[in-house]
PDB file of N, CA, C, O and CB in Angstrom:
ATOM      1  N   UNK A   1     -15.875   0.855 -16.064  1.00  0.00           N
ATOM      2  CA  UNK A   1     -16.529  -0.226 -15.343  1.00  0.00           C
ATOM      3  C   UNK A   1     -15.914  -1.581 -15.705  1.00  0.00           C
ATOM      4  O   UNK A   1     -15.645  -2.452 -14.877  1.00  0.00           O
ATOM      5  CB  UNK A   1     -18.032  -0.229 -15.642  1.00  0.00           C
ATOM      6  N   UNK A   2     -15.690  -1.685 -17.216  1.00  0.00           N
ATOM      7  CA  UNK A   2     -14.787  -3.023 -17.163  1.00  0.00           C
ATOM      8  C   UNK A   2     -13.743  -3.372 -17.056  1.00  0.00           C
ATOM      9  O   UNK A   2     -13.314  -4.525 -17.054  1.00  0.00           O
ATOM     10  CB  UNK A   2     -14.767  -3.572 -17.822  1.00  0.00           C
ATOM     11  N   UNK A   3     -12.953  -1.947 -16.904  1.00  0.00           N
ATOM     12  CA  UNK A   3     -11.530  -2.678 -16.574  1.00  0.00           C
ATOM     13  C   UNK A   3     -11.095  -2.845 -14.911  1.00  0.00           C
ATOM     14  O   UNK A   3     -10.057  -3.393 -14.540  1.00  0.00           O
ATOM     15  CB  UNK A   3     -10.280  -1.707 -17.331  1.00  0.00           C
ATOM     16  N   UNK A   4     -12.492  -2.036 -13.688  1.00  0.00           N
ATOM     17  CA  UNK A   4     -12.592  -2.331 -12.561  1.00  0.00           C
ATOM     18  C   UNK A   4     -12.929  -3.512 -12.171  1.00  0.00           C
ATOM     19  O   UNK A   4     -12.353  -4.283 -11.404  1.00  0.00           O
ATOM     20  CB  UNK A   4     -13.176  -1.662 -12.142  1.00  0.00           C
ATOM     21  N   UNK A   5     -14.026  -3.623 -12.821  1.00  0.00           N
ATOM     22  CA  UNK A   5     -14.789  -5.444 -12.841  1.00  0.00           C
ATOM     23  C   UNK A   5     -13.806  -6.476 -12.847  1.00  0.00           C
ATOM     24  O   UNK A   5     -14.195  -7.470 -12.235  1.00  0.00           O
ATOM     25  CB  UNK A   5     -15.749  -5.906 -14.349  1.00  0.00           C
ATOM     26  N   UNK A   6     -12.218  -6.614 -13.522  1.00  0.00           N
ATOM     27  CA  UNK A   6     -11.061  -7.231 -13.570  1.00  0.00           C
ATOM     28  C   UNK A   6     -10.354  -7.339 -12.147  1.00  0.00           C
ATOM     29  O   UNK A   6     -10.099  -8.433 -11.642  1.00  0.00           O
ATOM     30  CB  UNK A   6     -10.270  -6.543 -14.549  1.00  0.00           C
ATOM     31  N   UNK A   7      -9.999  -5.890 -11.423  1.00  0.00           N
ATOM     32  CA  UNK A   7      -9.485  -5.594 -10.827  1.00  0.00           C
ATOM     33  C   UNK A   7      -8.442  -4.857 -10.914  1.00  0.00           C
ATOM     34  O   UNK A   7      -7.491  -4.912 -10.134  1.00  0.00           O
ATOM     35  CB  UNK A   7      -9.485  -6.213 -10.484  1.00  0.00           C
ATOM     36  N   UNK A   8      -8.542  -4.114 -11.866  1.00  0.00           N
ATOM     37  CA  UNK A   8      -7.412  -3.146 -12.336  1.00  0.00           C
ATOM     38  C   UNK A   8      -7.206  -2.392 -11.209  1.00  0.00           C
ATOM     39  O   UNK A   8      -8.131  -2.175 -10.426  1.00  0.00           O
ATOM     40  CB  UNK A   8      -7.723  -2.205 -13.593  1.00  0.00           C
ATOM     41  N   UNK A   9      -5.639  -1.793 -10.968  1.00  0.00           N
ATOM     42  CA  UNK A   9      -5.013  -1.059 -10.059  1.00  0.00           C
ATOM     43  C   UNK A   9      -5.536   0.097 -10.228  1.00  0.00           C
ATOM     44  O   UNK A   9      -6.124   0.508  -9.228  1.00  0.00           O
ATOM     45  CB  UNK A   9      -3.690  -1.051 -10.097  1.00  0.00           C
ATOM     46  N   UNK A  10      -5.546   0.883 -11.258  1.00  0.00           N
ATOM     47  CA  UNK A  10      -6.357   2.193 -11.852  1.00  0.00           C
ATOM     48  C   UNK A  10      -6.324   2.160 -13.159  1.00  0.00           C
ATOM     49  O   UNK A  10      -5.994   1.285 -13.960  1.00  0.00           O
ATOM     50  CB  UNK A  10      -5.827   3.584 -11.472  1.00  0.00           C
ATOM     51  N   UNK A  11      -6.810   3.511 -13.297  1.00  0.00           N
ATOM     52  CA  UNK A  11      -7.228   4.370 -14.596  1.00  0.00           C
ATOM     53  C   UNK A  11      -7.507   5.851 -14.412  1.00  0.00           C
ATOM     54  O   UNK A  11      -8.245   6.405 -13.597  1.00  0.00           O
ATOM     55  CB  UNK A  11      -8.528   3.801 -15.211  1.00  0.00           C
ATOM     56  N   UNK A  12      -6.553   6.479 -15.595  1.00  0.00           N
ATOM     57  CA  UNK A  12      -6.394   7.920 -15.522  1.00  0.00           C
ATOM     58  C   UNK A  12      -6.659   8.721 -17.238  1.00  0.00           C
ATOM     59  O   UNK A  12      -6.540   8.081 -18.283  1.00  0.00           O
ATOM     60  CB  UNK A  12      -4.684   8.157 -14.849  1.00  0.00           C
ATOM     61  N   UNK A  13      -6.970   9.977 -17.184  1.00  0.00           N
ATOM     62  CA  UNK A  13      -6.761  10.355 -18.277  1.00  0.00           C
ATOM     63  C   UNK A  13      -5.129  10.697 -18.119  1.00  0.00           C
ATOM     64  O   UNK A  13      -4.475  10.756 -17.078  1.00  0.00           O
ATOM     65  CB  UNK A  13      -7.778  11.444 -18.667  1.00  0.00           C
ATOM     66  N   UNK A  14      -4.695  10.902 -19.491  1.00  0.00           N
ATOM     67  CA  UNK A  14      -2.891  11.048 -19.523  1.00  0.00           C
ATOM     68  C   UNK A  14      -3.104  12.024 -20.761  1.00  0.00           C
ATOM     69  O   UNK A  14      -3.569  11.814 -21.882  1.00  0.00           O
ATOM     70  CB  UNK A  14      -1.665   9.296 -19.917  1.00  0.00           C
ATOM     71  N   UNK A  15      -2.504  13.378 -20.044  1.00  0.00           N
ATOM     72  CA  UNK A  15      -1.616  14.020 -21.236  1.00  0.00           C
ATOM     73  C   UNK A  15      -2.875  14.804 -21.714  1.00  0.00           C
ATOM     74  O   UNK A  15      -3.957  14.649 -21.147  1.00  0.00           O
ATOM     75  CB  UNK A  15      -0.795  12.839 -22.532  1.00  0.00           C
ATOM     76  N   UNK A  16      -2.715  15.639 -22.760  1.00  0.00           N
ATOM     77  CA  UNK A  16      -3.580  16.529 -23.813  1.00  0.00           C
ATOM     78  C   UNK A  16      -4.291  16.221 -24.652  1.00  0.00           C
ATOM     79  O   UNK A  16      -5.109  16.876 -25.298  1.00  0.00           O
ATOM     80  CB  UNK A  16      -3.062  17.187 -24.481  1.00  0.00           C
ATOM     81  N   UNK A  17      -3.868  14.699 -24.691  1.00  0.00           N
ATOM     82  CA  UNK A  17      -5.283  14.170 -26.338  1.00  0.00           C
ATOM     83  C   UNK A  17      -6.066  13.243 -25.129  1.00  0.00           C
ATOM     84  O   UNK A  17      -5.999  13.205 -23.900  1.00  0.00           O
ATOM     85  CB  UNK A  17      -4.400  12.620 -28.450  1.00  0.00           C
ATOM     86  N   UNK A  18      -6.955  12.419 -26.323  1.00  0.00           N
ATOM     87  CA  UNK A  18      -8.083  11.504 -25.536  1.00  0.00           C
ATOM     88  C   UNK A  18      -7.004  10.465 -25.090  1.00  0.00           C
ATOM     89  O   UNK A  18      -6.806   9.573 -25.914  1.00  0.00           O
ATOM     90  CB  UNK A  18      -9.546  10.757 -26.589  1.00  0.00           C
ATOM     91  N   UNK A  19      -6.415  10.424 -24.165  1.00  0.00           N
ATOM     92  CA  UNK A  19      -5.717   8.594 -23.296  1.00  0.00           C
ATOM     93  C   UNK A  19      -6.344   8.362 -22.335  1.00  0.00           C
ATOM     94  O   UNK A  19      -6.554   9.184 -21.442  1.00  0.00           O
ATOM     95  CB  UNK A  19      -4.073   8.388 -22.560  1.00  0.00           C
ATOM     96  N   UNK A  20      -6.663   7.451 -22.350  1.00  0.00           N
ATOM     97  CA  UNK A  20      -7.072   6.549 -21.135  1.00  0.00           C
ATOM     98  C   UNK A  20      -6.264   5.569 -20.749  1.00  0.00           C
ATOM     99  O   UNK A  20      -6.370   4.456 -21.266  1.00  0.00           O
ATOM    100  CB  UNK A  20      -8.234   5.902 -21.311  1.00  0.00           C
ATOM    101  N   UNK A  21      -5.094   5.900 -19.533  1.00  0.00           N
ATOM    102  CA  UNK A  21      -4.226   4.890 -19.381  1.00  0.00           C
ATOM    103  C   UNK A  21      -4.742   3.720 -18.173  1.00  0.00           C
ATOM    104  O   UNK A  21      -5.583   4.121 -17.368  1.00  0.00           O
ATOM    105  CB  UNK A  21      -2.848   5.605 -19.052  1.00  0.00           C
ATOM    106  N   UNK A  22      -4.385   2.695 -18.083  1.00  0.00           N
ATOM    107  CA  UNK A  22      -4.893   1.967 -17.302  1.00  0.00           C
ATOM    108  C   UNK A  22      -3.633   1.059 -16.439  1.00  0.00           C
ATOM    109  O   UNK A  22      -2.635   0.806 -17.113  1.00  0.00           O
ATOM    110  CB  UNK A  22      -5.910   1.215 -18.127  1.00  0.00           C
ATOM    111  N   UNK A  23      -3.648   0.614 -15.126  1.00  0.00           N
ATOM    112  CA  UNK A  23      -2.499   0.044 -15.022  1.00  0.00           C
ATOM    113  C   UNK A  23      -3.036  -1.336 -14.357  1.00  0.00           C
ATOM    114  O   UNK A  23      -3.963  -1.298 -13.549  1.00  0.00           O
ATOM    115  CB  UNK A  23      -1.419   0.943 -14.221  1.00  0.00           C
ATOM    116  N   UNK A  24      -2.553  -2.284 -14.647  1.00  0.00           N
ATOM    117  CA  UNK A  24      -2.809  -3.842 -14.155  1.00  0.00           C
ATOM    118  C   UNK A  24      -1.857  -5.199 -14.258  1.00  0.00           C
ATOM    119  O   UNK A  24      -0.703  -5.064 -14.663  1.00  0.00           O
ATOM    120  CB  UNK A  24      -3.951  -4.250 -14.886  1.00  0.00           C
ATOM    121  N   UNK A  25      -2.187  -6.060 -14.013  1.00  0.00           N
ATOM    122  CA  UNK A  25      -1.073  -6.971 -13.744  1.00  0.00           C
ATOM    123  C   UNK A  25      -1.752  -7.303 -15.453  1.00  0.00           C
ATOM    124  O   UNK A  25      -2.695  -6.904 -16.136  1.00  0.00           O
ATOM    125  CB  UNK A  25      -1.030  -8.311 -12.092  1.00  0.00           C
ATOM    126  N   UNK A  26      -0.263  -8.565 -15.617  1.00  0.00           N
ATOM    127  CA  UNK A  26      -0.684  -8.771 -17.613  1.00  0.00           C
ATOM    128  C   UNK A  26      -2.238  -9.482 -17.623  1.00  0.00           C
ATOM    129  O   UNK A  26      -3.296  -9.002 -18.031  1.00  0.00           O
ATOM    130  CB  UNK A  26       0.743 -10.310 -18.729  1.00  0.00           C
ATOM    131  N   UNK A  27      -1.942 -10.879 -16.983  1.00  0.00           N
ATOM    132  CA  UNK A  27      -4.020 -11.370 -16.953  1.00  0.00           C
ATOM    133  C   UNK A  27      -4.842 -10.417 -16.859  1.00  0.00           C
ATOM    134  O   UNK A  27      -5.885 -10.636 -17.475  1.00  0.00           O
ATOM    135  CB  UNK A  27      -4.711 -12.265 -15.597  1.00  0.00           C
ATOM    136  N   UNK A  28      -4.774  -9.112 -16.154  1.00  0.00           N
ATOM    137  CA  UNK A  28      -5.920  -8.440 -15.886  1.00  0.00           C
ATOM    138  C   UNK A  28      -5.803  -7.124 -17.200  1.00  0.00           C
ATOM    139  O   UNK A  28      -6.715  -6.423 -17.639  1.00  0.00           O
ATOM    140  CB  UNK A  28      -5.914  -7.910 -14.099  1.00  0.00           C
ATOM    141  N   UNK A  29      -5.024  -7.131 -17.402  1.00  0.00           N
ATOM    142  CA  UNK A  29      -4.774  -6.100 -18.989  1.00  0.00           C
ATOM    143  C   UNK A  29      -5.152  -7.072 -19.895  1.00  0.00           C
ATOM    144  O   UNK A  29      -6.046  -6.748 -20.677  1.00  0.00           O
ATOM    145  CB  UNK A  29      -2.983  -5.471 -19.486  1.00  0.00           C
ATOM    146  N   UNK A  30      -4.629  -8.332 -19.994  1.00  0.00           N
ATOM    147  CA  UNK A  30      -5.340  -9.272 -21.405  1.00  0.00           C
ATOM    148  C   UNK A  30      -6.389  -9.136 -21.503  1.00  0.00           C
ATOM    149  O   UNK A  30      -6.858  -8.351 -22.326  1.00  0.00           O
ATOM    150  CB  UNK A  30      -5.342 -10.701 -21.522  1.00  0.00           C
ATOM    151  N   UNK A  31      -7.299 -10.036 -20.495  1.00  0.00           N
ATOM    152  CA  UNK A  31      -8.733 -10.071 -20.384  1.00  0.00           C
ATOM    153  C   UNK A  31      -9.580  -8.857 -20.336  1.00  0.00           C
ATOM    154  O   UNK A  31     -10.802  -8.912 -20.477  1.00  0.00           O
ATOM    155  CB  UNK A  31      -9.009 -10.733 -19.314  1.00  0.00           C
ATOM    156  N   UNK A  32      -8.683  -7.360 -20.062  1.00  0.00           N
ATOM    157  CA  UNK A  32      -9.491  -6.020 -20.349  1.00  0.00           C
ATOM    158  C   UNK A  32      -9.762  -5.940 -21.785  1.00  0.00           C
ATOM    159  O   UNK A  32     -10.843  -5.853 -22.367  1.00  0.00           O
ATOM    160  CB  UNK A  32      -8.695  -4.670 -19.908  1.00  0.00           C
ATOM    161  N   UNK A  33      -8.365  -5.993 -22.321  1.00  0.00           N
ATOM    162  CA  UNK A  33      -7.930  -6.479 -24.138  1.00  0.00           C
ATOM    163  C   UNK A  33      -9.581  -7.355 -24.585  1.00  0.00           C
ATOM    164  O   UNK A  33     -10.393  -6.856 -25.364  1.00  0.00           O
ATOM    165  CB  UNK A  33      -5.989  -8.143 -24.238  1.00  0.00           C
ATOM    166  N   UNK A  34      -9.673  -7.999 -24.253  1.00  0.00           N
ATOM    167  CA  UNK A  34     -10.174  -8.654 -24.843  1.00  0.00           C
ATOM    168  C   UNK A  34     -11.859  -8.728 -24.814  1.00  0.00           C
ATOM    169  O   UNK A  34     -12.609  -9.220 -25.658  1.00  0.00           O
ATOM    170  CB  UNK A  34      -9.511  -9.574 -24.571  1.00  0.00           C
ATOM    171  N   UNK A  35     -12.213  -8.002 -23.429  1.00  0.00           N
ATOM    172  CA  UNK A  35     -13.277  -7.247 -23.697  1.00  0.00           C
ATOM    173  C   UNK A  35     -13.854  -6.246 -24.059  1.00  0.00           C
ATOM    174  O   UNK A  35     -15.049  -6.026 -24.254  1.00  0.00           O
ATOM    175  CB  UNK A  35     -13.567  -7.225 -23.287  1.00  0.00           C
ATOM    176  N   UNK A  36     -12.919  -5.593 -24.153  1.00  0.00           N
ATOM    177  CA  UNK A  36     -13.146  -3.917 -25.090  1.00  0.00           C
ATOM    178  C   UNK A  36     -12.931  -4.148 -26.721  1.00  0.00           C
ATOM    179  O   UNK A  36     -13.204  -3.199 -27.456  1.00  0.00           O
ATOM    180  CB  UNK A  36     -11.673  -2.509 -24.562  1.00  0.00           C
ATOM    181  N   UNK A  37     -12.561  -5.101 -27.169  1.00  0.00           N
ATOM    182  CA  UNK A  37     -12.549  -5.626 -28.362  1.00  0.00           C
ATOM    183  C   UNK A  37     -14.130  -5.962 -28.890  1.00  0.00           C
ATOM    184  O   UNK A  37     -14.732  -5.724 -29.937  1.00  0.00           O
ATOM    185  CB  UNK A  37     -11.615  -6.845 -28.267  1.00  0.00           C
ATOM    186  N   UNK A  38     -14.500  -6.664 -27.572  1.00  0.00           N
ATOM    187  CA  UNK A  38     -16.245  -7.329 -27.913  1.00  0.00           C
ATOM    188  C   UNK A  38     -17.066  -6.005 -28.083  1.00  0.00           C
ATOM    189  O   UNK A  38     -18.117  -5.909 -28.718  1.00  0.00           O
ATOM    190  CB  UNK A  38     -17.121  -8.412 -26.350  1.00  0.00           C
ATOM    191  N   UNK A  39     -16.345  -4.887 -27.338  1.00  0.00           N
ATOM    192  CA  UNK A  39     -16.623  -3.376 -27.461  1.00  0.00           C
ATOM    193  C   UNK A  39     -17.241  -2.687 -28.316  1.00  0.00           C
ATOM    194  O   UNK A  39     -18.115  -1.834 -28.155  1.00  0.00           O
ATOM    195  CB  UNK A  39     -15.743  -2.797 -27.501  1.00  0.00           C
ATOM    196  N   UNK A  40     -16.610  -3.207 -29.529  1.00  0.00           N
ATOM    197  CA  UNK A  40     -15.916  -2.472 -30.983  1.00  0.00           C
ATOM    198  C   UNK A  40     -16.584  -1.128 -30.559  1.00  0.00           C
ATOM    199  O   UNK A  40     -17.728  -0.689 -30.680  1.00  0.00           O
ATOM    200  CB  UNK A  40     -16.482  -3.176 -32.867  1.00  0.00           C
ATOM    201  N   UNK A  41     -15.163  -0.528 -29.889  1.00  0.00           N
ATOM    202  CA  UNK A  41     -14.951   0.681 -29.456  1.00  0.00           C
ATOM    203  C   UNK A  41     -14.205   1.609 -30.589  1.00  0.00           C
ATOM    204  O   UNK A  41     -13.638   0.999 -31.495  1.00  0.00           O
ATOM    205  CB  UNK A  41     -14.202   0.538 -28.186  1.00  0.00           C
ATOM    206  N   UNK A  42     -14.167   3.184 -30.596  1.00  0.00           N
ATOM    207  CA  UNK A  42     -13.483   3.468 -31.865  1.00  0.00           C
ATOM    208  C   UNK A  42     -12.317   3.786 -31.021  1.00  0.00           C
ATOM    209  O   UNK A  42     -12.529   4.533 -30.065  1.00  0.00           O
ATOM    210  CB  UNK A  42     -14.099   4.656 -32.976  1.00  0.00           C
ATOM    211  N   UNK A  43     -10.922   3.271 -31.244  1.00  0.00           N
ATOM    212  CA  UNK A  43      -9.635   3.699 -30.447  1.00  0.00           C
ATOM    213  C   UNK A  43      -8.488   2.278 -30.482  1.00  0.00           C
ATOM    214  O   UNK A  43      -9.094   1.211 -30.385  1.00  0.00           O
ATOM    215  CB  UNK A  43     -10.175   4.152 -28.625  1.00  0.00           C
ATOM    216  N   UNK A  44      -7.363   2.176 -30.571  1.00  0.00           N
ATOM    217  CA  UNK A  44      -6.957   1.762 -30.277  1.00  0.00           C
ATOM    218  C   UNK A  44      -6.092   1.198 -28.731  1.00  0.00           C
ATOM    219  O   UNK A  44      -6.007   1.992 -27.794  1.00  0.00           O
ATOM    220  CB  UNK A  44      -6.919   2.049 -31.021  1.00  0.00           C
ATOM    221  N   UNK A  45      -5.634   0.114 -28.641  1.00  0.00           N
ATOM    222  CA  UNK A  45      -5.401  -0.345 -27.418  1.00  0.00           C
ATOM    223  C   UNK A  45      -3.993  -1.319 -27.294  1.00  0.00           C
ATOM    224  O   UNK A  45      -3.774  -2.384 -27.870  1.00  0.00           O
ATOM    225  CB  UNK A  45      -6.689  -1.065 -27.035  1.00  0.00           C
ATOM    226  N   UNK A  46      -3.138  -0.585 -26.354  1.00  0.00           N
ATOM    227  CA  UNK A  46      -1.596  -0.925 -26.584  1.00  0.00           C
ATOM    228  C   UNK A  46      -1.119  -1.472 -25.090  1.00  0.00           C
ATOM    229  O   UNK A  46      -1.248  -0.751 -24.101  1.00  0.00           O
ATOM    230  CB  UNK A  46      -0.610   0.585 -27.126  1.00  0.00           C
ATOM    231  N   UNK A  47      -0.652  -2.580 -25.024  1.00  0.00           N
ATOM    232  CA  UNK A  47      -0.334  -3.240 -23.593  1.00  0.00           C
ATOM    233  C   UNK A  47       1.153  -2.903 -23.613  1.00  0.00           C
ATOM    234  O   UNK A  47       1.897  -3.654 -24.243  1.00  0.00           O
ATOM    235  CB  UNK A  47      -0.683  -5.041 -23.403  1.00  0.00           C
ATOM    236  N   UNK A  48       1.611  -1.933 -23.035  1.00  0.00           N
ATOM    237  CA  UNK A  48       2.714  -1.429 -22.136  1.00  0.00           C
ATOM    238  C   UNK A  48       3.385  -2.114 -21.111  1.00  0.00           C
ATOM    239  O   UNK A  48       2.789  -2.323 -20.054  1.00  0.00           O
ATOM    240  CB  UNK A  48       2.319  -0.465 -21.543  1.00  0.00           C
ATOM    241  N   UNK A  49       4.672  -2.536 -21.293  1.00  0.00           N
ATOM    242  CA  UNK A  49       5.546  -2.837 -19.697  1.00  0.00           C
ATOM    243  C   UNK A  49       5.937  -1.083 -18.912  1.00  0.00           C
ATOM    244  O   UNK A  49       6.131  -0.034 -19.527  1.00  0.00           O
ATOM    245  CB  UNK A  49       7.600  -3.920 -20.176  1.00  0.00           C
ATOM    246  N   UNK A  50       5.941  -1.223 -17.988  1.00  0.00           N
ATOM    247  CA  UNK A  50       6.064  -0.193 -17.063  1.00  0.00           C
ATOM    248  C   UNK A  50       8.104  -0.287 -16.956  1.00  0.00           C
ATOM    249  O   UNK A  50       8.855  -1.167 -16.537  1.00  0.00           O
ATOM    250  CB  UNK A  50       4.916  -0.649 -15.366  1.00  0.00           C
ATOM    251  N   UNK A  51       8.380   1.211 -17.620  1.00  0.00           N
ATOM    252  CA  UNK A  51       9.968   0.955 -17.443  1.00  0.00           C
ATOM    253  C   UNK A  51      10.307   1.728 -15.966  1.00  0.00           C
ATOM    254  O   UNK A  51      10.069   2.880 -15.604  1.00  0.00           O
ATOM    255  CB  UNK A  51      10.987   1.723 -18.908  1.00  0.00           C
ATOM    256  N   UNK A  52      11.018   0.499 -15.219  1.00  0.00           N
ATOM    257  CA  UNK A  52      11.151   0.815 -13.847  1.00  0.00           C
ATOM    258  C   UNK A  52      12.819   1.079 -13.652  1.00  0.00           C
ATOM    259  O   UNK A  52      13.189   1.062 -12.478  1.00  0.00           O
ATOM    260  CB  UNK A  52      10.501  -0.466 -12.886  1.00  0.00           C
ATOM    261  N   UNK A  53      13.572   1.253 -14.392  1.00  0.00           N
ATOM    262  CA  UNK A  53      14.530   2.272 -14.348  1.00  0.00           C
ATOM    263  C   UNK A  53      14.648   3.499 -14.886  1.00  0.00           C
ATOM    264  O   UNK A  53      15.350   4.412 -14.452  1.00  0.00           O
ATOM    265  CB  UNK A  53      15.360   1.883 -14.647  1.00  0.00           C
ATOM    266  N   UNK A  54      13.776   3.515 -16.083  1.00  0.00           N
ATOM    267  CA  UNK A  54      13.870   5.484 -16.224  1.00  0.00           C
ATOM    268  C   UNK A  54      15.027   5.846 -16.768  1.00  0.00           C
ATOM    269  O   UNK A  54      16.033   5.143 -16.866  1.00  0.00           O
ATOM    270  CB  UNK A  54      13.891   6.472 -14.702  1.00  0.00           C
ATOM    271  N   UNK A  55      14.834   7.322 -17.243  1.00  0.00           N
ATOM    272  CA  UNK A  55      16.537   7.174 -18.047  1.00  0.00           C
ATOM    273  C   UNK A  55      17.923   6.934 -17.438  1.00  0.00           C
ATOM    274  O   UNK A  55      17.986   6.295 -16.388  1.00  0.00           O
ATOM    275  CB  UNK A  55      16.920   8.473 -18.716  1.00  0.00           C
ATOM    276  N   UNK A  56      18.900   7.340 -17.946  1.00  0.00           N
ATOM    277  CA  UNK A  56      19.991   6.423 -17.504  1.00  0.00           C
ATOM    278  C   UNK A  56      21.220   7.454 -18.490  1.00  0.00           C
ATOM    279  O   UNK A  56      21.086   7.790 -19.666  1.00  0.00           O
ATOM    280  CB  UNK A  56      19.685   4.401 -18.031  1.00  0.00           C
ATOM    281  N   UNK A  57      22.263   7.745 -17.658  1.00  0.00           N
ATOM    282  CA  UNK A  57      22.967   8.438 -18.151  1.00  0.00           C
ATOM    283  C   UNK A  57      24.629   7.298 -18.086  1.00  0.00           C
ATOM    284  O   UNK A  57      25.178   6.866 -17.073  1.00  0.00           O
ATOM    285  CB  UNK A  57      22.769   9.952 -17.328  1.00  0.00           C
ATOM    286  N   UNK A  58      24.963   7.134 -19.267  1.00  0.00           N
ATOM    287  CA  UNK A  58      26.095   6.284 -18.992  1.00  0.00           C
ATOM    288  C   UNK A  58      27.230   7.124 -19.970  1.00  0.00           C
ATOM    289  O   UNK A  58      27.077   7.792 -20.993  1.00  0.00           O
ATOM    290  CB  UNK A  58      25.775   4.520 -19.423  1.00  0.00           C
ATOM    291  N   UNK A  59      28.742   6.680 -18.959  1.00  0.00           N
ATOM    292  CA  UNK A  59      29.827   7.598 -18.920  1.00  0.00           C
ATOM    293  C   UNK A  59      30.695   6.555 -19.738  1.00  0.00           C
ATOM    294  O   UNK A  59      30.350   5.375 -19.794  1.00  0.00           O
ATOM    295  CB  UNK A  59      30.389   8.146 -17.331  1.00  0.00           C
ATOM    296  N   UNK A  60      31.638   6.947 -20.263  1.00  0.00           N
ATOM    297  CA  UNK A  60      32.485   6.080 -21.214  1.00  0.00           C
ATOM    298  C   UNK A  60      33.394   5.340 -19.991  1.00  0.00           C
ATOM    299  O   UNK A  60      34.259   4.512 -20.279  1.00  0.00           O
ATOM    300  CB  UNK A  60      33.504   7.095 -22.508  1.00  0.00           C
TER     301      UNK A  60
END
């Protein structure tokens, strides 16, 4: 609910353990940051750039 209330693009579970990934522009990831802090939620919380090239194979 609060990282919709922002306007976050989404939110998914990711992968086999507990993730909750979330995707948003940086203001709307800060200000999520910073209310899930007022949270004191048990988990940590890591603001990610999205890598938009992906791997990359380079030839000599």
């Amino acid at each position: 609910k609060t990282a919709h209330k922002l306007g976050i693009y989404g939110t998914y579970l990711s992968g086999a353990g507990p993730t909750v990934a979330t995707l948003g522009d940086q203001a709307s990831l800060t200000q999520l940051r910073i209310e899930l802090e007022q949270q004191n939620l048990n988990g940590s919380l890591r603001l990610l750039r999205i890598d938009t090239e992906g791997a990359t194979v380079r030839g000599e």
